[in-house]
PDB file of N, H, CA, C and O in Angstrom:
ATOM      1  N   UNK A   1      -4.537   6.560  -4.562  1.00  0.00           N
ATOM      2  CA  UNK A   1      -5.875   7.036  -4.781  1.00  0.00           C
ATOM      3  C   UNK A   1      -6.071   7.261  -6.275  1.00  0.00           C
ATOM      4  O   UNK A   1      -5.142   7.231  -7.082  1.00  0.00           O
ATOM      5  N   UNK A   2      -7.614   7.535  -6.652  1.00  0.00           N
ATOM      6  H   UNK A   2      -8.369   7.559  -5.997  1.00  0.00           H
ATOM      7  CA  UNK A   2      -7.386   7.645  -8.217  1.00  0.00           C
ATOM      8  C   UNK A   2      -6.733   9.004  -8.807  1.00  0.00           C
ATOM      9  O   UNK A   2      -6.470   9.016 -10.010  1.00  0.00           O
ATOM     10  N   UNK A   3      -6.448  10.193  -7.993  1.00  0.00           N
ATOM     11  H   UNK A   3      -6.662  10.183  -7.016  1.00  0.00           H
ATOM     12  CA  UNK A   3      -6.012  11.117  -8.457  1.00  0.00           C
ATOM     13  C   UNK A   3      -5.017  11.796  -7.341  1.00  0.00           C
ATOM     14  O   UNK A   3      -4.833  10.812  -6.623  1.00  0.00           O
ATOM     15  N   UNK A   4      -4.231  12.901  -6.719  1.00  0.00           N
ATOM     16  H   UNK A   4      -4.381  13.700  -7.302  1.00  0.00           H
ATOM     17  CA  UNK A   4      -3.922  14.081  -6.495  1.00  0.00           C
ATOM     18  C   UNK A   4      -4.594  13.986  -4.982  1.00  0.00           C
ATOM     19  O   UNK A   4      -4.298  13.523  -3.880  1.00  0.00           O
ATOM     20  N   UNK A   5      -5.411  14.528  -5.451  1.00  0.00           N
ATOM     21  H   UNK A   5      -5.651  14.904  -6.346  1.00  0.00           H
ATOM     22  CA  UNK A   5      -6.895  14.615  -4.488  1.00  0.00           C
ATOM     23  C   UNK A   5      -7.760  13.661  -4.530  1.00  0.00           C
ATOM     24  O   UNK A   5      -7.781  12.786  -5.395  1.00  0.00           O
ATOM     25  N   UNK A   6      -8.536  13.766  -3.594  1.00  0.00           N
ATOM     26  H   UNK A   6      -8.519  14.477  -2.891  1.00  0.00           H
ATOM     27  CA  UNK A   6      -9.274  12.896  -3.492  1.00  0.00           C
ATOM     28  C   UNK A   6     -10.774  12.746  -4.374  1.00  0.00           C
ATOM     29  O   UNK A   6     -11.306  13.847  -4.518  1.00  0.00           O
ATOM     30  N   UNK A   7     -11.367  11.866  -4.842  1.00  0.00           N
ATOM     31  H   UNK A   7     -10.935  10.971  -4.725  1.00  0.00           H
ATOM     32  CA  UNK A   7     -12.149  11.952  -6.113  1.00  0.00           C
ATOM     33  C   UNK A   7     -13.595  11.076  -5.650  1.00  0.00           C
ATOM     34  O   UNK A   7     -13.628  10.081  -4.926  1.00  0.00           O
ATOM     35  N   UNK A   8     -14.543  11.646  -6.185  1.00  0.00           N
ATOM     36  H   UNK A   8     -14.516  12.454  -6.773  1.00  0.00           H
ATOM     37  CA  UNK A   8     -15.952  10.889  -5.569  1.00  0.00           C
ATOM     38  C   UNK A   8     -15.394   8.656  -5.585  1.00  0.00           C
ATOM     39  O   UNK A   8     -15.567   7.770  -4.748  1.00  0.00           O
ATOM     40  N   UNK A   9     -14.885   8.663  -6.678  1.00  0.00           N
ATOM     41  H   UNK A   9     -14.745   9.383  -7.358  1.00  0.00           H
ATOM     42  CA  UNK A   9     -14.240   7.142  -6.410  1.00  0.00           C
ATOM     43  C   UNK A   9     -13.742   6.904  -5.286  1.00  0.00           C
ATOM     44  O   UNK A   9     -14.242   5.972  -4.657  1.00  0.00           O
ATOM     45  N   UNK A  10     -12.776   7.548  -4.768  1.00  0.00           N
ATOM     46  H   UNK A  10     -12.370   8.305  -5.279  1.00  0.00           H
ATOM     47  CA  UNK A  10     -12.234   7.449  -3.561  1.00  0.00           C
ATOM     48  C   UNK A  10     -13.196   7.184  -2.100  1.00  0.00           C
ATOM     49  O   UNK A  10     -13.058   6.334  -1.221  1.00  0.00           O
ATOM     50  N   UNK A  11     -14.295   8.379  -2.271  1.00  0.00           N
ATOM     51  H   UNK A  11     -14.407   9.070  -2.985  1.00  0.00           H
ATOM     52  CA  UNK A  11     -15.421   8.610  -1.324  1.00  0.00           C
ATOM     53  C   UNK A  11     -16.039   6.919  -1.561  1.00  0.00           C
ATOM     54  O   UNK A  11     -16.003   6.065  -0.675  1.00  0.00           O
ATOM     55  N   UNK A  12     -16.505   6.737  -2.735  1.00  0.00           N
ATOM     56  H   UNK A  12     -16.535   7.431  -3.455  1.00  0.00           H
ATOM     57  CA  UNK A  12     -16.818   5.829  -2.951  1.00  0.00           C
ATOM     58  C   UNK A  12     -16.348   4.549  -2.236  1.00  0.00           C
ATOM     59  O   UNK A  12     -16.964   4.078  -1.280  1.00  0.00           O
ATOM     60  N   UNK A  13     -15.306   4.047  -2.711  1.00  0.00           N
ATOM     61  H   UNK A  13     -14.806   4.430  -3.487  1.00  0.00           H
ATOM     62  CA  UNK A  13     -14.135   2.819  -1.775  1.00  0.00           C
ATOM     63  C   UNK A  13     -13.880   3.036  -0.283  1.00  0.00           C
ATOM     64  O   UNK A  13     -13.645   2.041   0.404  1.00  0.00           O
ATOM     65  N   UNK A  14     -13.907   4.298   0.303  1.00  0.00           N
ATOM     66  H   UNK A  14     -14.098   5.106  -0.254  1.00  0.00           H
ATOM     67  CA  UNK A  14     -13.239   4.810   1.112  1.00  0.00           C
ATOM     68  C   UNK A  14     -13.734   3.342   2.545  1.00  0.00           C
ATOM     69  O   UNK A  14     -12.972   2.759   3.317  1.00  0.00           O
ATOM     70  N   UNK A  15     -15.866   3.136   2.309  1.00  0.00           N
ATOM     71  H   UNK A  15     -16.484   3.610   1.682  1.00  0.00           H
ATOM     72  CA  UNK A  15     -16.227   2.103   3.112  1.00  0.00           C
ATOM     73  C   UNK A  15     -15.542   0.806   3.354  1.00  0.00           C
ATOM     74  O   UNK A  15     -15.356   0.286   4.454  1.00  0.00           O
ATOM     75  N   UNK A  16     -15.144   0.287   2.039  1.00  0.00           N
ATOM     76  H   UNK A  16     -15.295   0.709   1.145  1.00  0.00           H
ATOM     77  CA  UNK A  16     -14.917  -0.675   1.189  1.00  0.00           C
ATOM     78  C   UNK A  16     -13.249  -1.169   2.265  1.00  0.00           C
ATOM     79  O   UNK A  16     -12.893  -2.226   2.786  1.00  0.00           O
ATOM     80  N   UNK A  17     -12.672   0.118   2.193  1.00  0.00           N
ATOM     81  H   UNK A  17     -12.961   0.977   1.771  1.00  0.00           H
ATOM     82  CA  UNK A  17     -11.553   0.044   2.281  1.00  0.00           C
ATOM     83  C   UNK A  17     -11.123   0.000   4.013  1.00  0.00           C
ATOM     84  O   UNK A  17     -10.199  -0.612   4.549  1.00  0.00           O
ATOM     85  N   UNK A  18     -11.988   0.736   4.516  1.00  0.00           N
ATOM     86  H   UNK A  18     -12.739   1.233   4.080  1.00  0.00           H
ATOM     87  CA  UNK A  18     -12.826   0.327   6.228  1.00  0.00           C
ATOM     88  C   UNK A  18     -12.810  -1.104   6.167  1.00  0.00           C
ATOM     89  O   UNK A  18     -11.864  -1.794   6.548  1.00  0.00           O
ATOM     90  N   UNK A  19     -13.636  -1.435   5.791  1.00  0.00           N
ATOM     91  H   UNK A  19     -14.404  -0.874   5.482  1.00  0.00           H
ATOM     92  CA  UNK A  19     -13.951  -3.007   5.899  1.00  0.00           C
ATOM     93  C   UNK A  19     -13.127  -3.639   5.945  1.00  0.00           C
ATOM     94  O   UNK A  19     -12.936  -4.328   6.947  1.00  0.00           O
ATOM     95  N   UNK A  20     -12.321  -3.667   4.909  1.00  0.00           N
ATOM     96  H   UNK A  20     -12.476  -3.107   4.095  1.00  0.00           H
ATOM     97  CA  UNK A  20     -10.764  -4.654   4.592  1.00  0.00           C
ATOM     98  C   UNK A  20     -10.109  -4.551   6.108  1.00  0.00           C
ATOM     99  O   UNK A  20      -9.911  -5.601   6.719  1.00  0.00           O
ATOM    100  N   UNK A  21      -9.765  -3.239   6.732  1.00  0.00           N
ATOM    101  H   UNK A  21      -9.926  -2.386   6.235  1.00  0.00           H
ATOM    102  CA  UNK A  21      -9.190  -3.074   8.153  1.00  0.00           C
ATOM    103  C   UNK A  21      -9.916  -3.848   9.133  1.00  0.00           C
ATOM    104  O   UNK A  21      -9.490  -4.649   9.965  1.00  0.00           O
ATOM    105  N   UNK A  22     -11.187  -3.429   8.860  1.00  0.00           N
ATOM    106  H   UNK A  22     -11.534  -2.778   8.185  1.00  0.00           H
ATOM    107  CA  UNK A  22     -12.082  -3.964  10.202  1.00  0.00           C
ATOM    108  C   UNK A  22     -12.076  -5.630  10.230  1.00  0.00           C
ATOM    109  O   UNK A  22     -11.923  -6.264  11.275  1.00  0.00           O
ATOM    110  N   UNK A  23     -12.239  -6.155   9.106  1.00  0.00           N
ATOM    111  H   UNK A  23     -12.363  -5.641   8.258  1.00  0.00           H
ATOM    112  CA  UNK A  23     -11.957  -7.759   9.040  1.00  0.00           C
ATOM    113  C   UNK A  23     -10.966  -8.373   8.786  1.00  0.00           C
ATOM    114  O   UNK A  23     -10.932  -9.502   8.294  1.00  0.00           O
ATOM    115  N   UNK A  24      -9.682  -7.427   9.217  1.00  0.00           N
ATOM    116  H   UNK A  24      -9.710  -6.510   9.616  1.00  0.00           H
ATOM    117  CA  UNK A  24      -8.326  -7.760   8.900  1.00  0.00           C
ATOM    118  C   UNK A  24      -8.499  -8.690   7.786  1.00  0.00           C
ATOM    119  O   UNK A  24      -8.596  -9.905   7.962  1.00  0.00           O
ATOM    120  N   UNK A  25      -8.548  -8.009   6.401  1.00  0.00           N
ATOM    121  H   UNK A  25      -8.470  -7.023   6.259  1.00  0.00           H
ATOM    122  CA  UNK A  25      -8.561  -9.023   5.387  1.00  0.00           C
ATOM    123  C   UNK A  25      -7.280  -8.582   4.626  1.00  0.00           C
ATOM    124  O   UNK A  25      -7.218  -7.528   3.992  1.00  0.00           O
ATOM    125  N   UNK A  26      -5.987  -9.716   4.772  1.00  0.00           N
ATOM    126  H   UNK A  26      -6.038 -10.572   5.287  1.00  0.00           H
ATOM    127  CA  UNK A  26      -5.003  -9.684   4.083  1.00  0.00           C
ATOM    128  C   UNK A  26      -5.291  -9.198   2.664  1.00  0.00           C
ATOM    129  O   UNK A  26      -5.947  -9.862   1.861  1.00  0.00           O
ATOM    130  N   UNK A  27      -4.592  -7.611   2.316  1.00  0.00           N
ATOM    131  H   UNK A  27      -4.059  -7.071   2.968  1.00  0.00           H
ATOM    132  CA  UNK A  27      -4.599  -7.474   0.930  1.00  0.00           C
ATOM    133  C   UNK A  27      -3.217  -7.497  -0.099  1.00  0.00           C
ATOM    134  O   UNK A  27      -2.077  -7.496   0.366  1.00  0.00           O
ATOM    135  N   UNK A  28      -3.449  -7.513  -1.267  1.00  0.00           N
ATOM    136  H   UNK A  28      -4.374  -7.514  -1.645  1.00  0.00           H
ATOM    137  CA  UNK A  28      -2.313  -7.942  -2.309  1.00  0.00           C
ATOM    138  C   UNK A  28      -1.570  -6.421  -2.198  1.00  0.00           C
ATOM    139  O   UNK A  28      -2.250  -5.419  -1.980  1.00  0.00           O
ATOM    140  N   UNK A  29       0.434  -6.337  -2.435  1.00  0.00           N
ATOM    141  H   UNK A  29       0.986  -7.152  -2.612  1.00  0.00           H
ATOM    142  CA  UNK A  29       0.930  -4.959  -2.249  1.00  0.00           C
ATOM    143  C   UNK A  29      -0.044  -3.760  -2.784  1.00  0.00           C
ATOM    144  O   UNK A  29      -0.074  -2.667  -2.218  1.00  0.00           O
ATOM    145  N   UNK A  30      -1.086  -4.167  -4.288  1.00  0.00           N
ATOM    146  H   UNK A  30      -1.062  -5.055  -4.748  1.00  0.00           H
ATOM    147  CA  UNK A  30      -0.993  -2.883  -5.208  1.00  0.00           C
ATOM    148  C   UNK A  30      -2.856  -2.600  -4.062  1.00  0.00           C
ATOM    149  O   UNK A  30      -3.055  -1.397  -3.890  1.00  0.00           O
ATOM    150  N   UNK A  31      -3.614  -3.220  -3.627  1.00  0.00           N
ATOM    151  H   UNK A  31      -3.453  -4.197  -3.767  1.00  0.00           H
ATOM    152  CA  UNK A  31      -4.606  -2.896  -3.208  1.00  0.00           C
ATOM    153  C   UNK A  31      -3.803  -2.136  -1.519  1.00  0.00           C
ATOM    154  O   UNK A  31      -4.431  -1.389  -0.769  1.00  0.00           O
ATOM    155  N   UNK A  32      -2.680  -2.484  -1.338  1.00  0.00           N
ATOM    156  H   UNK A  32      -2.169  -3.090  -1.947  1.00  0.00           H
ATOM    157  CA  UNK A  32      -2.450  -1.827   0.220  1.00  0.00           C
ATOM    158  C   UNK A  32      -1.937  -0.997  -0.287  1.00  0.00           C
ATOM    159  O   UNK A  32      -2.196  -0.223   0.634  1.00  0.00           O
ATOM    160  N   UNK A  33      -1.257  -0.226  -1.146  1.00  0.00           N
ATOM    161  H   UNK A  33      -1.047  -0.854  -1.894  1.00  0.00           H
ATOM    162  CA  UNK A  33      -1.347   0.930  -2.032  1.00  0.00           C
ATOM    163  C   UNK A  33      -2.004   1.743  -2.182  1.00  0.00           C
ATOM    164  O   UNK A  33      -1.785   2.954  -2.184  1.00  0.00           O
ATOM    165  N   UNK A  34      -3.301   0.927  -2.392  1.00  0.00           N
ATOM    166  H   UNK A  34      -3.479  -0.057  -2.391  1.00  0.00           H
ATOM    167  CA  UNK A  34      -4.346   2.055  -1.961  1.00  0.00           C
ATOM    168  C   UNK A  34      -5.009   2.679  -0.948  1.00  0.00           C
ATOM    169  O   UNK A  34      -5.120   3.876  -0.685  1.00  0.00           O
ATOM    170  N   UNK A  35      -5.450   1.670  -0.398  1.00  0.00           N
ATOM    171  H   UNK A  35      -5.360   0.697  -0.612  1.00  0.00           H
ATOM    172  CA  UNK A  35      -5.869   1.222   1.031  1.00  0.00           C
ATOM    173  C   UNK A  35      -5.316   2.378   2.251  1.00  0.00           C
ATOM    174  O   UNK A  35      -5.881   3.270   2.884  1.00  0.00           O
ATOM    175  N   UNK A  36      -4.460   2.051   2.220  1.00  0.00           N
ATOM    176  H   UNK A  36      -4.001   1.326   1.706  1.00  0.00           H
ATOM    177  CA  UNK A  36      -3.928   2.277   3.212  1.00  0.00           C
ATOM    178  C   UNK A  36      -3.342   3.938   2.993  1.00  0.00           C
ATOM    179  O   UNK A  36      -3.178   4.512   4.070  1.00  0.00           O
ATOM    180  N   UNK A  37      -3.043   4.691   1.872  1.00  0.00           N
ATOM    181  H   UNK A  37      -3.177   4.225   0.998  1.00  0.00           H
ATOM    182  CA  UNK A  37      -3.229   6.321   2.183  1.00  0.00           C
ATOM    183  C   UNK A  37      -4.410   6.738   2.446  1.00  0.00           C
ATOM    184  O   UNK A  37      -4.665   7.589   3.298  1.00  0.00           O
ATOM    185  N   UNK A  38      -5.433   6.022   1.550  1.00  0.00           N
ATOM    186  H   UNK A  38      -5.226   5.330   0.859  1.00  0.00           H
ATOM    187  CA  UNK A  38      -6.796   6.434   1.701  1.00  0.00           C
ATOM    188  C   UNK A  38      -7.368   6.812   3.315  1.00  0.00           C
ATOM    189  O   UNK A  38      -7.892   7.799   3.831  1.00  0.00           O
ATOM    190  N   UNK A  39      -6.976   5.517   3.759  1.00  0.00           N
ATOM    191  H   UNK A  39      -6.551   4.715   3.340  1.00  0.00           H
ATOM    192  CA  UNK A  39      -7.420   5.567   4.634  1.00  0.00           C
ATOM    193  C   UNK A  39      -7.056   6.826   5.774  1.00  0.00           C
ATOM    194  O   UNK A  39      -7.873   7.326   6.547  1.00  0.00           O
ATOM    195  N   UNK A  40      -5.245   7.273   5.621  1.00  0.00           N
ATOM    196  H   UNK A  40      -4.581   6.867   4.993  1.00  0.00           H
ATOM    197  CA  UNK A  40      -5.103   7.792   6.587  1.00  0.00           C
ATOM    198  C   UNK A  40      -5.421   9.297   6.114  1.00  0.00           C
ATOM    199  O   UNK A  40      -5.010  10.211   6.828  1.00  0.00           O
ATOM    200  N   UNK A  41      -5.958   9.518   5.231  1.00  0.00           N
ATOM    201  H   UNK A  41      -6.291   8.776   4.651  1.00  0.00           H
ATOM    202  CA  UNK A  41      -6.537  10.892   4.807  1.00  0.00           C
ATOM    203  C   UNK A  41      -7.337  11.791   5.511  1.00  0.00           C
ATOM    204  O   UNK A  41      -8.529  11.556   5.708  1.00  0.00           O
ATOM    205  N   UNK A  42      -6.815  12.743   5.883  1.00  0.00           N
ATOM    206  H   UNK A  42      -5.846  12.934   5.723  1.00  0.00           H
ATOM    207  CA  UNK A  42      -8.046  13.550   6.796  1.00  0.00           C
ATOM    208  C   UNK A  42      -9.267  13.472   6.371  1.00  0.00           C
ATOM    209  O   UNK A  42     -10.149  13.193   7.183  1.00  0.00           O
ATOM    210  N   UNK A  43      -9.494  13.639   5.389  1.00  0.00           N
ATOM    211  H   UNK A  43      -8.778  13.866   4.729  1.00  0.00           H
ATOM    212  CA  UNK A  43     -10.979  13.656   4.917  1.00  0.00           C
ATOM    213  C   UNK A  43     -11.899  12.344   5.390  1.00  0.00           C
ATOM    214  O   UNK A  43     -13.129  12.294   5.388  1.00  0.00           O
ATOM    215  N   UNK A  44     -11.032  11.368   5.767  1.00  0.00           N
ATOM    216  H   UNK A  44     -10.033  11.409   5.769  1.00  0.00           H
ATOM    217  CA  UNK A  44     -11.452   9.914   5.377  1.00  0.00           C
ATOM    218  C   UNK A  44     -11.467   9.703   6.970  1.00  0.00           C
ATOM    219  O   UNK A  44     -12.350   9.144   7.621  1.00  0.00           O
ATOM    220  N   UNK A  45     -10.162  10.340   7.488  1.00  0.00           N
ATOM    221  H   UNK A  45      -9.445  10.794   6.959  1.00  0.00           H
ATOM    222  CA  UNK A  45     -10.300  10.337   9.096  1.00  0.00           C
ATOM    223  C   UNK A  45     -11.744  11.369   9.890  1.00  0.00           C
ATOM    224  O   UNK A  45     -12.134  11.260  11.052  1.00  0.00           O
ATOM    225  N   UNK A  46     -12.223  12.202   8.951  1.00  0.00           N
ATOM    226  H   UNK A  46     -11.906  12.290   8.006  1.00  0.00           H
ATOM    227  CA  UNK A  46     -13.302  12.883   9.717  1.00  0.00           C
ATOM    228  C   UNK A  46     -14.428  11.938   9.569  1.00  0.00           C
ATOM    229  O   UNK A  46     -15.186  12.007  10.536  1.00  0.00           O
ATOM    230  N   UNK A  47     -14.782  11.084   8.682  1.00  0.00           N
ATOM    231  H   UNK A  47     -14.166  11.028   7.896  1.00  0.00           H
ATOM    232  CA  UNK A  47     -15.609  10.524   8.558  1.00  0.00           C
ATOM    233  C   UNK A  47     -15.212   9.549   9.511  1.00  0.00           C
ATOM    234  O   UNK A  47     -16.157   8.832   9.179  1.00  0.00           O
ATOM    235  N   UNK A  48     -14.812   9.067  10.152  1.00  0.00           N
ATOM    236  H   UNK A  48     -14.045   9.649  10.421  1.00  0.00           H
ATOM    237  CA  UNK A  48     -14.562   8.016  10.682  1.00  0.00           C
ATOM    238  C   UNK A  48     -15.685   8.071  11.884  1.00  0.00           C
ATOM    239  O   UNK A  48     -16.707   7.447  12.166  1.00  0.00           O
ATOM    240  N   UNK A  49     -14.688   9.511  12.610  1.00  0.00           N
ATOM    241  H   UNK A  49     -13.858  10.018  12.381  1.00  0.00           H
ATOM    242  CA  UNK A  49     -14.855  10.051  13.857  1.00  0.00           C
ATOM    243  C   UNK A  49     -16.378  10.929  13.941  1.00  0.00           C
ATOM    244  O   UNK A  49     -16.831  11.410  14.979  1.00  0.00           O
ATOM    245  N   UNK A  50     -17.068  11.005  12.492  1.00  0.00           N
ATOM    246  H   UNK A  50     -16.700  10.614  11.648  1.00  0.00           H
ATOM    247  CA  UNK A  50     -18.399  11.500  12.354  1.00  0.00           C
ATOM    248  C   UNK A  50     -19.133  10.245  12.868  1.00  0.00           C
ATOM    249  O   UNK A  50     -19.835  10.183  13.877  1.00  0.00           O
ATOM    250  N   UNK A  51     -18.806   9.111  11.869  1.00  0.00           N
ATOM    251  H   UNK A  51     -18.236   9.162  11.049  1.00  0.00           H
ATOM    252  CA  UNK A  51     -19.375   8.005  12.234  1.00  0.00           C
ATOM    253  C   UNK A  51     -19.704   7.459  13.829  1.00  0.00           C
ATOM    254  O   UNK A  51     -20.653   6.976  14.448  1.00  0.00           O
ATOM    255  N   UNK A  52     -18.037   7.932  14.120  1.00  0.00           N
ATOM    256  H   UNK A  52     -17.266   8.325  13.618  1.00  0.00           H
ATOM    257  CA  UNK A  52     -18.354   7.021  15.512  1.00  0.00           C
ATOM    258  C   UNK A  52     -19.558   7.738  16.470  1.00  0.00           C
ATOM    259  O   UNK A  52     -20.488   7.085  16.943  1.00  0.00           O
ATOM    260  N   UNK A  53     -19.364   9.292  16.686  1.00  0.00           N
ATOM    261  H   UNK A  53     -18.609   9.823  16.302  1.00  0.00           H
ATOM    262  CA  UNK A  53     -19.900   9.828  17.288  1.00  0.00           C
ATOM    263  C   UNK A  53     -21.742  10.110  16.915  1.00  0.00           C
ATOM    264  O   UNK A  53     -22.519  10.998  17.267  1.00  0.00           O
ATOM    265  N   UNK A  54     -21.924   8.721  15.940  1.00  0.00           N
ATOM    266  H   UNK A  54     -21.293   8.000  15.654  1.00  0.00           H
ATOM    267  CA  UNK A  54     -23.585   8.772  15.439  1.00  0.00           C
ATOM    268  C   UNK A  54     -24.162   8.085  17.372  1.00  0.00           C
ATOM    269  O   UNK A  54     -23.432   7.655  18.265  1.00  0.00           O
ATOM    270  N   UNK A  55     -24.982   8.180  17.366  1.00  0.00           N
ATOM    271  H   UNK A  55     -25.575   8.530  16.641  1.00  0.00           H
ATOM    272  CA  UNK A  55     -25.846   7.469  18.938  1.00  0.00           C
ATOM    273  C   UNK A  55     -26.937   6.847  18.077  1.00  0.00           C
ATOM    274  O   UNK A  55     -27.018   5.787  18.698  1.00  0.00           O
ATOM    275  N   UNK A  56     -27.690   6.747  17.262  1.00  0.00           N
ATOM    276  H   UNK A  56     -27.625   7.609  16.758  1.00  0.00           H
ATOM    277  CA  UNK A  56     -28.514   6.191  16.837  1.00  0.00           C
ATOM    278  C   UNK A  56     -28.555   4.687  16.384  1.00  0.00           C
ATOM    279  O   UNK A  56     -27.577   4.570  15.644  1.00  0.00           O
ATOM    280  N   UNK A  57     -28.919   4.009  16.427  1.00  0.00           N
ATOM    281  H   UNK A  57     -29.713   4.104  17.028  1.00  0.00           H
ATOM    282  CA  UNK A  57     -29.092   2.300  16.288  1.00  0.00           C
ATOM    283  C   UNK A  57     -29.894   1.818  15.492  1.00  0.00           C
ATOM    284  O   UNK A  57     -30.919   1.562  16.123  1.00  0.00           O
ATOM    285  N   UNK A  58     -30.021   1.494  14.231  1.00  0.00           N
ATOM    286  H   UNK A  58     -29.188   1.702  13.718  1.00  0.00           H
ATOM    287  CA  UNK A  58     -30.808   0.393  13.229  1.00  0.00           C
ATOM    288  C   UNK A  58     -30.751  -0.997  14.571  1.00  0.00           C
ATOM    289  O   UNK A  58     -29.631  -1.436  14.835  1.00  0.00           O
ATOM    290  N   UNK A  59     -31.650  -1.431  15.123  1.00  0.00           N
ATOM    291  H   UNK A  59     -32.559  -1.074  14.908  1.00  0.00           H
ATOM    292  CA  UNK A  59     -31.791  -2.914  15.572  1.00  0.00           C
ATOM    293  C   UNK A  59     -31.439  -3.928  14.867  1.00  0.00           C
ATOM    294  O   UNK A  59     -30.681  -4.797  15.298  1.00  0.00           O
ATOM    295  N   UNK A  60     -32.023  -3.930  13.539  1.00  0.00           N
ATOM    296  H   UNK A  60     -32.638  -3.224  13.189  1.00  0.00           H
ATOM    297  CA  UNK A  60     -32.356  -4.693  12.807  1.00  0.00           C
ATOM    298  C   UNK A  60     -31.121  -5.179  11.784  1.00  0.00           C
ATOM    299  O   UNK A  60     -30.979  -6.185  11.089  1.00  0.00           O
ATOM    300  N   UNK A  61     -30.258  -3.937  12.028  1.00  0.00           N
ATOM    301  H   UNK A  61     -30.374  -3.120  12.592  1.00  0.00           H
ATOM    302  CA  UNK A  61     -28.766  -4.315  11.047  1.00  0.00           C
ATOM    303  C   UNK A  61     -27.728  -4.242  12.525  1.00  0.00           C
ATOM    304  O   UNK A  61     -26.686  -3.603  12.375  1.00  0.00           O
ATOM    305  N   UNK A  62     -27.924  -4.735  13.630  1.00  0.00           N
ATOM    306  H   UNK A  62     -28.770  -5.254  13.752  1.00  0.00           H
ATOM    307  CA  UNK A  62     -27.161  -4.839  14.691  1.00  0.00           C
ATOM    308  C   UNK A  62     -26.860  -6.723  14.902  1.00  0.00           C
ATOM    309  O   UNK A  62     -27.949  -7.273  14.734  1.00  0.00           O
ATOM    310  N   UNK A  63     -25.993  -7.545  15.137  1.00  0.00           N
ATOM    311  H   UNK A  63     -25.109  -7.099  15.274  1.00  0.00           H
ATOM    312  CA  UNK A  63     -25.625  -8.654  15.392  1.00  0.00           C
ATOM    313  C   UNK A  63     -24.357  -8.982  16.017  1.00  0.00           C
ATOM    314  O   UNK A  63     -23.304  -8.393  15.771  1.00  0.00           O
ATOM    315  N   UNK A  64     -24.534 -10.247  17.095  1.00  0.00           N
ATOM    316  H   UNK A  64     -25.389 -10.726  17.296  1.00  0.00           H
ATOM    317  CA  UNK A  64     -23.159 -10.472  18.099  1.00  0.00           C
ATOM    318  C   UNK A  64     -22.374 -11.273  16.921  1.00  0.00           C
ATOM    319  O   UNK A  64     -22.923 -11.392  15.825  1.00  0.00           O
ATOM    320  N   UNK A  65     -21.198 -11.772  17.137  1.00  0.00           N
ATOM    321  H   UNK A  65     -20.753 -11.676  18.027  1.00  0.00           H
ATOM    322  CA  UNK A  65     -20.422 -12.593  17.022  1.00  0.00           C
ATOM    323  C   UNK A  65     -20.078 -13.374  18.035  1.00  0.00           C
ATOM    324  O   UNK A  65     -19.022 -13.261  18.657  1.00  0.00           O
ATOM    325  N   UNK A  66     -20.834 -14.091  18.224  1.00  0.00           N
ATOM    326  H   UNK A  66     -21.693 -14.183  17.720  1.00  0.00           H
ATOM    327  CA  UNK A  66     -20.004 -14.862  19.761  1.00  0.00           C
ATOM    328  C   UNK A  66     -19.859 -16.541  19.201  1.00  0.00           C
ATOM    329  O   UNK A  66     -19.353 -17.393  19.931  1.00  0.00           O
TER     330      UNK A  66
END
């Protein structure tokens, strides 16, 4: 991470760094370095579980993959 603690940068990437997981996108050692404490950070884990538990739906940013 960029510091100790966690730093608005961090907050910042934290999506970024979601994404990489969610699209299993192979990353280089020094980015899974990051990646990957970030991610398992409580702070980073409440947001997750905030997220999931949203019920509300944008339509319009919703799409299948099939």
């Amino acid at each position: 991470m960029f510091g100790s603690e966690l730093t608005v940068a961090d907050a910042f990437f934290a999506p970024v760094a979601s994404r990489f997981r969610t699209y299993s996108i192979e990353l280089a050692e020094r980015e899974r370095e990051y990646c990957e404490p970030l991610l398992s950070h409580p702070a980073v884990g409440e947001y997750v579980n905030e997220a999931k538990s949203e019920t509300w739906v944008l339509a319009h940013n919703e799409f299948s993959i099939d």
